[in-house]
RODO-2510 file (C-alpha; in nm, 4 decimals, decimal comma):
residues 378
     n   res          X          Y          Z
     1     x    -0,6320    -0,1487    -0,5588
     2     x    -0,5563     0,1716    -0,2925
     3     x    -0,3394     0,1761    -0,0538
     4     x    -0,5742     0,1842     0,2192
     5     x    -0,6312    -0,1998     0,1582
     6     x    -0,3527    -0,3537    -0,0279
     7     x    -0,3328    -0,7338    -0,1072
     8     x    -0,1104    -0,9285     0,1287
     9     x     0,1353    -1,1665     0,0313
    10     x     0,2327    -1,5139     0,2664
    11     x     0,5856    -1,4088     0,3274
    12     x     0,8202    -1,3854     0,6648
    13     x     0,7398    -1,1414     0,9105
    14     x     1,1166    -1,0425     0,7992
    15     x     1,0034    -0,9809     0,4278
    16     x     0,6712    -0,8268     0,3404
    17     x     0,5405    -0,8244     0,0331
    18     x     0,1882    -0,6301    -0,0597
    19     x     0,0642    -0,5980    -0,4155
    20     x    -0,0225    -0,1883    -0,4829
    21     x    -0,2525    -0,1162    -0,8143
    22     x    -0,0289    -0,2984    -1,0399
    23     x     0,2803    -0,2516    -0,8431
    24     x     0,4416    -0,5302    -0,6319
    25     x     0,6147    -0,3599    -0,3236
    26     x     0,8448    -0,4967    -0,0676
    27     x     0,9456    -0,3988     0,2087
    28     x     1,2494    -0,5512     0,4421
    29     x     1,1675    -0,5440     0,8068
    30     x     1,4503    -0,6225     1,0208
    31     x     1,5105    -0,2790     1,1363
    32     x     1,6683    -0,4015     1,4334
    33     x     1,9687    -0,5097     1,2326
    34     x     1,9187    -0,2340     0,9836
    35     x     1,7371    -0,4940     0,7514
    36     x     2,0264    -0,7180     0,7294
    37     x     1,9603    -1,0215     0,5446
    38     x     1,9409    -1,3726     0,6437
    39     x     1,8743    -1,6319     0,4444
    40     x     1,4918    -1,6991     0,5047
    41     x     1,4651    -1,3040     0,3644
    42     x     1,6636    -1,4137     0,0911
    43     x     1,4210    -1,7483    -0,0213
    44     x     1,1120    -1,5038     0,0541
    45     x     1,2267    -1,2188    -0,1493
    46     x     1,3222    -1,4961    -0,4480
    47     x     1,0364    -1,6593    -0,4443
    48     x     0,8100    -1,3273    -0,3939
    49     x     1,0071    -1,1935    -0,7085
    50     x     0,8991    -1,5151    -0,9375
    51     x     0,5712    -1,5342    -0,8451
    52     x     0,5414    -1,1301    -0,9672
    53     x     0,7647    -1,2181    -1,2531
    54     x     0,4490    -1,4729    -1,3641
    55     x     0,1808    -1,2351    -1,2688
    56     x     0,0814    -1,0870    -1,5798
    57     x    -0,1661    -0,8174    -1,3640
    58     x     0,1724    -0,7118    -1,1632
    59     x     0,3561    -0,4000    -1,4237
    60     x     0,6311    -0,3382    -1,1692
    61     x     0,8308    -0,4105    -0,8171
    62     x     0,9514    -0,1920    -0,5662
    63     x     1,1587    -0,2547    -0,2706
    64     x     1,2143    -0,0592     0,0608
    65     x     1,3585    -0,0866     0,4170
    66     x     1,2207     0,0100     0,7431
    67     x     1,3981     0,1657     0,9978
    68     x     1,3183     0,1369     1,4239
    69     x     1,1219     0,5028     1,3308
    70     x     0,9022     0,3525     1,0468
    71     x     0,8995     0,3117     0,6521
    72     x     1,1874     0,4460     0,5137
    73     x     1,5346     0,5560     0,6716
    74     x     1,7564     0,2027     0,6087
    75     x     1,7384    -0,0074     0,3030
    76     x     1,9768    -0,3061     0,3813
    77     x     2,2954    -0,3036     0,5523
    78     x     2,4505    -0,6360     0,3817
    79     x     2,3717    -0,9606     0,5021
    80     x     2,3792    -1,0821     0,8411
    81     x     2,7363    -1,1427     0,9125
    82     x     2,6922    -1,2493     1,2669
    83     x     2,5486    -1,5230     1,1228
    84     x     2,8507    -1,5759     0,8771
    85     x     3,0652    -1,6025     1,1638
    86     x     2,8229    -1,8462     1,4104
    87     x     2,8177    -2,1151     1,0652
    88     x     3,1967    -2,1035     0,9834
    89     x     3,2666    -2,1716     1,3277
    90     x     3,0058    -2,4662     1,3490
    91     x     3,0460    -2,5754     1,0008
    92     x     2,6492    -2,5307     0,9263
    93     x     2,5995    -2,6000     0,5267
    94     x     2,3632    -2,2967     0,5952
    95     x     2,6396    -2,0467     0,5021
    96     x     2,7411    -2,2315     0,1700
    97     x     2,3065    -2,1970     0,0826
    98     x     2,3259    -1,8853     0,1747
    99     x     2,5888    -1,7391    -0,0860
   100     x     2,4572    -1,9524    -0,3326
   101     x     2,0878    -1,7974    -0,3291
   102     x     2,1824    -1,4807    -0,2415
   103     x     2,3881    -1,4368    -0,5808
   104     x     2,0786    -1,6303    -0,7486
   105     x     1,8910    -1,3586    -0,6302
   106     x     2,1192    -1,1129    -0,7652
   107     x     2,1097    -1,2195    -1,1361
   108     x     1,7054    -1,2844    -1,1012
   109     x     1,6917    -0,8638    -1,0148
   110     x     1,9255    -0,7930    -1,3107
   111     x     1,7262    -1,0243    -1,5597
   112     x     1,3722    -0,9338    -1,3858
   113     x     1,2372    -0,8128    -1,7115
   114     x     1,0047    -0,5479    -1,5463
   115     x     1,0478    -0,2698    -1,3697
   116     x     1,2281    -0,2314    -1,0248
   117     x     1,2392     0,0440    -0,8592
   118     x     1,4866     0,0073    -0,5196
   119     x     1,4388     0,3429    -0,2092
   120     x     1,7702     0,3416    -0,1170
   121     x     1,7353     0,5209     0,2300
   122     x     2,0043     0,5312     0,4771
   123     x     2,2235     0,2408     0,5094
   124     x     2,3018     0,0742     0,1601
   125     x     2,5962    -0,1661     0,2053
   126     x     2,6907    -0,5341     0,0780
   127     x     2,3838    -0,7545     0,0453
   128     x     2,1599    -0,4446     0,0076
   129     x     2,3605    -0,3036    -0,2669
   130     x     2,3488    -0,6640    -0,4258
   131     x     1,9920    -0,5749    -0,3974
   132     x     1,9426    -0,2536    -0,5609
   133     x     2,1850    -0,2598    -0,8176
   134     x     2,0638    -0,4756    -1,0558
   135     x     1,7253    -0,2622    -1,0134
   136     x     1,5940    -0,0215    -1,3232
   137     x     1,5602     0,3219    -1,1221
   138     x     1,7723     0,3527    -0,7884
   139     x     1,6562     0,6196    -0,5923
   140     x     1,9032     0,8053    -0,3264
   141     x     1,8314     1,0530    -0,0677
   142     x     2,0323     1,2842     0,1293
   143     x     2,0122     1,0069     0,4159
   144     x     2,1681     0,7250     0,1770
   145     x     2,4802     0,5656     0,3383
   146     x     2,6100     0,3630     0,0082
   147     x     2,9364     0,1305     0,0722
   148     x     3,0803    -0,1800    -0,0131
   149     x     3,2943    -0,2233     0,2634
   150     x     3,3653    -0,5727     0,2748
   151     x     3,7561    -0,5784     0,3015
   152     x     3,7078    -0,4375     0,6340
   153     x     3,6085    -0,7486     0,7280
   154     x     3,8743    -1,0107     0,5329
   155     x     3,5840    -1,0207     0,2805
   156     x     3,5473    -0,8979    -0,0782
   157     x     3,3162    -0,6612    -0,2321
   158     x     3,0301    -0,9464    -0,3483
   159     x     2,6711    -0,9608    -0,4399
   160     x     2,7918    -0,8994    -0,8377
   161     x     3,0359    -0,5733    -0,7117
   162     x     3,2790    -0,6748    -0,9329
   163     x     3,0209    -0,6630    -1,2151
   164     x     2,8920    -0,3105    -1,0884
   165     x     3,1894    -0,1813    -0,9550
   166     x     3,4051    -0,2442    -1,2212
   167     x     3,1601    -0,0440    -1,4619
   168     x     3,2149     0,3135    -1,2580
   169     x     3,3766     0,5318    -1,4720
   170     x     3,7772     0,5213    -1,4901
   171     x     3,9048     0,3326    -1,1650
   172     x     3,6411     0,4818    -0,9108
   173     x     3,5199     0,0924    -0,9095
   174     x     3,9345    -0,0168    -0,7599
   175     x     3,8721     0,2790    -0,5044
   176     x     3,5545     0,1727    -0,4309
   177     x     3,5899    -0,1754    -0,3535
   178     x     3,9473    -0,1939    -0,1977
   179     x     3,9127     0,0976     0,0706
   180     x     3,4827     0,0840     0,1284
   181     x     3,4451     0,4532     0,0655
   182     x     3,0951     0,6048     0,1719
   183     x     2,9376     0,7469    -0,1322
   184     x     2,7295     1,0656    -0,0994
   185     x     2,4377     1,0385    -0,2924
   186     x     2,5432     1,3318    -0,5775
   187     x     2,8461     1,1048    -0,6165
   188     x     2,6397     0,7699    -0,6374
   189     x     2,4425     0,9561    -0,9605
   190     x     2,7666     1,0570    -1,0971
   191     x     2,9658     0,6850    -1,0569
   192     x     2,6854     0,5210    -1,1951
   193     x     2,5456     0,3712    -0,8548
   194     x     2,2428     0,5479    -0,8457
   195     x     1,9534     0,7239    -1,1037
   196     x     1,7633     1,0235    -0,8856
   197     x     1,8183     1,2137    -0,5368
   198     x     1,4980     1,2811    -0,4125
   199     x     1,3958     1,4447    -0,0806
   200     x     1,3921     1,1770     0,2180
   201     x     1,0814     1,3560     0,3259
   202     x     0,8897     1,2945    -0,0758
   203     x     0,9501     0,8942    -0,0413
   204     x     0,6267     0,8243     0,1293
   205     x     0,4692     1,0225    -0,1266
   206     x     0,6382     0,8630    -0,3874
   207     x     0,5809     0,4747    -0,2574
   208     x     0,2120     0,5864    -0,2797
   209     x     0,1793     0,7036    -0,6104
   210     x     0,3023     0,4084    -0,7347
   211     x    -0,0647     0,2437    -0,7143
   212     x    -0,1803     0,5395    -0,9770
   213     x     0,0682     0,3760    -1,2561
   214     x    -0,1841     0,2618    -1,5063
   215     x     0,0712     0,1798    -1,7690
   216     x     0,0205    -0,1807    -1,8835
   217     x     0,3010    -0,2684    -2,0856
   218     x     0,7089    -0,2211    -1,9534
   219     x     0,7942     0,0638    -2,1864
   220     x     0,5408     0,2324    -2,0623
   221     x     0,5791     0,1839    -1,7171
   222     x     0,8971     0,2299    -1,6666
   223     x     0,8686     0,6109    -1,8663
   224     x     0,5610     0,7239    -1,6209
   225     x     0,8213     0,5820    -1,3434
   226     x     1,1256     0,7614    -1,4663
   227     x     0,8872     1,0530    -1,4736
   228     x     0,7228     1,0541    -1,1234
   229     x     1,0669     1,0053    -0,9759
   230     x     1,2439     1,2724    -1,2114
   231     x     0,9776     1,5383    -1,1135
   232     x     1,0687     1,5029    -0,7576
   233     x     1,4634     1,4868    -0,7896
   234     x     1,6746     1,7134    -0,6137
   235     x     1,9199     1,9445    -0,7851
   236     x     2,2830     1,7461    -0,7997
   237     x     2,6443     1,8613    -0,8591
   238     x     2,8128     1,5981    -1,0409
   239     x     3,1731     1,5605    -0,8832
   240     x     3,2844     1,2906    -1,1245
   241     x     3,5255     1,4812    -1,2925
   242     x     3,7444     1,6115    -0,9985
   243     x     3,6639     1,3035    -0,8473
   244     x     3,8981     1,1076    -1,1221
   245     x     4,1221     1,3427    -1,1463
   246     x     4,2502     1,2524    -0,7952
   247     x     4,1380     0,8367    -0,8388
   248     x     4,2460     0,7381    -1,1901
   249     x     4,5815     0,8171    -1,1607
   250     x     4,6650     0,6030    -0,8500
   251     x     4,3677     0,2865    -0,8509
   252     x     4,4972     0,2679    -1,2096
   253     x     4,8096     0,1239    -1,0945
   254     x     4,8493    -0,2785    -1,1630
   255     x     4,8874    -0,4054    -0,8501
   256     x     4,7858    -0,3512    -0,4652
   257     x     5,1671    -0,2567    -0,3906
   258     x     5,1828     0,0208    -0,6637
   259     x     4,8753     0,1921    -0,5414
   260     x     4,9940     0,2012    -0,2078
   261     x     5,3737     0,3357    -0,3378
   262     x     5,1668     0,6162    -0,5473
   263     x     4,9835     0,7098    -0,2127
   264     x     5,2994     0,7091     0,0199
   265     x     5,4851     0,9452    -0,2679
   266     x     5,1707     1,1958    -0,2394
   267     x     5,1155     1,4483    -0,0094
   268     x     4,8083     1,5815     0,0274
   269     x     4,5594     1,5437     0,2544
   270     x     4,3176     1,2860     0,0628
   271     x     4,6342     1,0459    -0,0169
   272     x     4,7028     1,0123     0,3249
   273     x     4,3800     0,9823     0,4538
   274     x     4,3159     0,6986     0,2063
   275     x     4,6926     0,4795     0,2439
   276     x     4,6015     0,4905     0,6329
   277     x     4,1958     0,3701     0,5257
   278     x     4,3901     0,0899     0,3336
   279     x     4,6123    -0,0129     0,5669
   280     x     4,3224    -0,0495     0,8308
   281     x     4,1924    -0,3557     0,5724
   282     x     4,2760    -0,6936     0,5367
   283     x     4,5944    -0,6751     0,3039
   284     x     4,5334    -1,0205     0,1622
   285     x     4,1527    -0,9068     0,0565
   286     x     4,2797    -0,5483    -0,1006
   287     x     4,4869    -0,8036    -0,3600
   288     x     4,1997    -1,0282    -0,4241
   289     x     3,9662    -0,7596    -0,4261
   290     x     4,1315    -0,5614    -0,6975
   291     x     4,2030    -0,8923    -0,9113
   292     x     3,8628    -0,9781    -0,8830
   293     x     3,7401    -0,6092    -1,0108
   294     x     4,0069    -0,6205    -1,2628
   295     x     3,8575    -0,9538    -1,3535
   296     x     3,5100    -0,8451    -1,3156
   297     x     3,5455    -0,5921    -1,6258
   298     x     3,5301    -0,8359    -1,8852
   299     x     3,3293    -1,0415    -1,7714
   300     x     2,9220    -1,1207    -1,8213
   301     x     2,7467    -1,0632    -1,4809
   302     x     2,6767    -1,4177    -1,4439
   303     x     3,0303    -1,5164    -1,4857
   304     x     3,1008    -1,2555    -1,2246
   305     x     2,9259    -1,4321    -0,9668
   306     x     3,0399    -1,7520    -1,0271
   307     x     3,3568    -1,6397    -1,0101
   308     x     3,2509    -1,4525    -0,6863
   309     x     3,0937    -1,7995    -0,5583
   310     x     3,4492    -1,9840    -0,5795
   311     x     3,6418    -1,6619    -0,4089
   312     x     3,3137    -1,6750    -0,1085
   313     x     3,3949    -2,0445    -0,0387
   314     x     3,7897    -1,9781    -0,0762
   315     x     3,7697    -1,7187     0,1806
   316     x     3,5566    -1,9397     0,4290
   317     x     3,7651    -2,2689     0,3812
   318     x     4,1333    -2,1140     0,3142
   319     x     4,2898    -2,4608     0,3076
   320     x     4,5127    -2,3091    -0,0073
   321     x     4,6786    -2,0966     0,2990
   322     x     4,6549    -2,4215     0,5110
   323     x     4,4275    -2,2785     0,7486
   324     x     4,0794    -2,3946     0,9037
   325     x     3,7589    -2,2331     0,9167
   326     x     3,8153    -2,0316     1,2224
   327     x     4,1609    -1,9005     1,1019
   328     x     4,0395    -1,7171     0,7765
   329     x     4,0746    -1,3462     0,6958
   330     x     3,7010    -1,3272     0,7058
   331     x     3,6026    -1,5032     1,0699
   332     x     3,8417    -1,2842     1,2135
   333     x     3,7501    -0,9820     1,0411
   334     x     3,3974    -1,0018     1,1738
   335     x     3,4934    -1,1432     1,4983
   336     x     3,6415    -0,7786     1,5063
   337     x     3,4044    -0,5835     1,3666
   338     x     3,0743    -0,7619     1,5272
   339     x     3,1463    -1,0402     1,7319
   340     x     3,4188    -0,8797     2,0213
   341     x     3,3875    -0,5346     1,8682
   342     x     3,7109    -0,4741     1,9590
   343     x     3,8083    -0,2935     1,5647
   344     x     4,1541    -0,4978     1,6254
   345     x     4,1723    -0,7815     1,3544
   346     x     4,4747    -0,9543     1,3425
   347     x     4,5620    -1,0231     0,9834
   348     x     4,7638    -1,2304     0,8400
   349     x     4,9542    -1,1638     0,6596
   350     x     4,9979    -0,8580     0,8060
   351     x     5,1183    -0,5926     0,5774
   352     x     5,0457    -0,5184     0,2173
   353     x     5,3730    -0,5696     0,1344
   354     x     5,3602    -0,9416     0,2371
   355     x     5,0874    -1,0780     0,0488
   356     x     5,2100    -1,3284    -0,2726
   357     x     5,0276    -1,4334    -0,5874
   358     x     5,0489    -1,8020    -0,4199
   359     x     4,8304    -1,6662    -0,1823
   360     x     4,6077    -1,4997    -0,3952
   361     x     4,5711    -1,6902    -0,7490
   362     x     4,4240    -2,0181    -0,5958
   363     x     4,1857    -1,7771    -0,4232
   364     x     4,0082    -1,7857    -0,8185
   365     x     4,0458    -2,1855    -0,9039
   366     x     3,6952    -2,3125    -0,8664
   367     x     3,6372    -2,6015    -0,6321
   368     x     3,3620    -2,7154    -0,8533
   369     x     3,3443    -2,8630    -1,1805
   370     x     3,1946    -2,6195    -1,4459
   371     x     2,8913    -2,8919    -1,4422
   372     x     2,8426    -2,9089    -1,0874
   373     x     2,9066    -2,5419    -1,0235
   374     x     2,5914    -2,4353    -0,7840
   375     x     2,5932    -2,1121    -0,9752
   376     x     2,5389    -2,3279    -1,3169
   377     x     2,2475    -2,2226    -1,4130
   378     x     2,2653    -1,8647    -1,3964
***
């Protein structure tokens, strides 16, 4: 089938879906909030995905954003987090479906079983990284925007970061998740984040010749993919190695407090640029963030988001720190960031330095039997 008349798919005006040749191809369209997601994308991208899954005549899926200029130029900027704040402060069971079918979602992309192919133009963060990760070929351009900057907002790195974070070579993963660096997209290639740069101005190119794949089995497929997407890459320089040279030695450390003494006792320019990036975060989320990574490494990806399921609801119903809803590291965090704007959280506890392991550990006790877990089935 051409692209000049491609079969439509019943989806939300949010989510569109359009089947290519033998390529299913979606593309988020919320470019208003930079394609973050809500949770009616989330049910019509899962249920888009199974249906494909099923369809014998459908070889592989690709997935792209839109931007307020057209195709291309955002992917996903995490999920809608003005939302997040709205249901914790009305108590809507909304937010607790939302986590739960979001990370559903997750595991169905890294299980899919065909191939996935995510554009990962401009913004990448959170949700959309949840998104593309778990996808066989990741393409970057120069445009790409990759984070997982969650802590900036009491929150942890989710959507399966542990799982993906905590696989970056050495301890980029720690530096990664606790301070919400901005990957380049060279770097992305190099820490295991991304497959191919391509030009930004090849992707329309690219999402086109995707209905000349005539492969009909996966192996095949996924070479003439890896091949179409190859041929177009742009040169790289891969920075992993000086990159760990100045990481390893001080993420490596075994707590939050250690990393932050290695950072204080060096002075160069990148040290202090990153302590005064940490301290900016919510000090409680730093130490659950780099438990959960160091958690994350040995675990299956599955486990990983369970795990991540317990520390979501933890971090919306602290009542292990005796607090309400409204009081949590993560309502204030976005009231900050997206709510008043005013880049001002007021964390508590305050400093680094403050935060116990009573405040942390019961952060990863499960409030759910393993049998009534919503993540069970996974």
């Amino acid at each position: 089938m051409s692209l000049s008349n491609p079969e439509k798919e019943n989806t939300s005006h949010e989510v569109l879906a359009e089947i290519i040749g033998h390529v299913g191809c979606i593309t988020l369209n919320r470019p208003a909030a930079l394609n973050a997601l809500s949770l009616g994308m989330i049910r019509s991208i899962t249920q888009t995905l199974k249906a494909w899954r099923d369809n014998d005549a459908i070889h592989a899926v690709a997935m792209r954003g839109v931007s307020k200029a057209g195709p291309f130029g955002a992917f996903c900027a995490g999920g809608d987090i003005r939302f997040f704040h709205q249901a914790a402060l009305s108590g809507d069971a909304a937010l607790e479906d939302f986590f739960t079918e979001e990370y559903a979602l997750n595991h169905l992309i890294h299980h899919y079983g065909k191939p996935t192919i995510a554009f990962m133009d401009g913004i990448v963060m959170g949700g959309g990284m949840g998104l593309a990760q778990g996808m066989s070929m990741r393409i970057v351009t120069e445009q790409t925007k990759m984070a997982m900057p969650e802590t900036q907002i009491g929150l942890f790195p989710d959507v399966g970061g542990g799982y993906f974070l905590s696989r970056c070579p050495g301890f980029i993963g720690e530096w990664l998740g606790l301070g919400g660096e901005m990957v380049a997209p060279n770097d992305a290639v190099a820490f295991g984040l991304a497959d191919v740069v391509v030009d930004s101005q090849n992707l329309p190119l690219l999402w086109q010749a995707l209905s000349a794949l005539k492969q009909t089995d996966d192996v095949s497929i996924h070479v003439s993919i890896q091949k179409l997407m190859l041929s177009n890459a742009v040169a790289s320089k891969d920075h992993l190695t000086r990159a760990r040279s100045l990481i390893d030695p001080i993420f490596s450390k075994n707590s939050v407090s250690d990393i932050i003494a290695a950072l204080q006792a060096d002075t160069s320019a990148w040290a202090q640029e990153t302590l005064t990036r940490l301290r900016h975060k919510s000090p409680l989320m730093l130490h659950v963030t780099l438990e959960q990574i160091r958690r994350a490494r040995s675990m299956t990806l599955a486990d990983d988001l369970r795990m991540e399921r317990d520390l979501v609801h933890h971090c919306f119903n602290p009542k292990h720190l005796n607090k309400l809803p409204e009081q949590s590291e993560t309502v204030e965090g976005i009231r900050a960031q997206a709510i008043h704007k005013d880049r001002t959280p007021h964390w508590s506890p305050a400093a680094i330095e403050e935060v116990t392991d009573a405040m942390v550990k019961p952060f990863f006790v499960s409030p759910w039997a393993a049998g009534a877990h919503p993540l069970r089935a996974l």
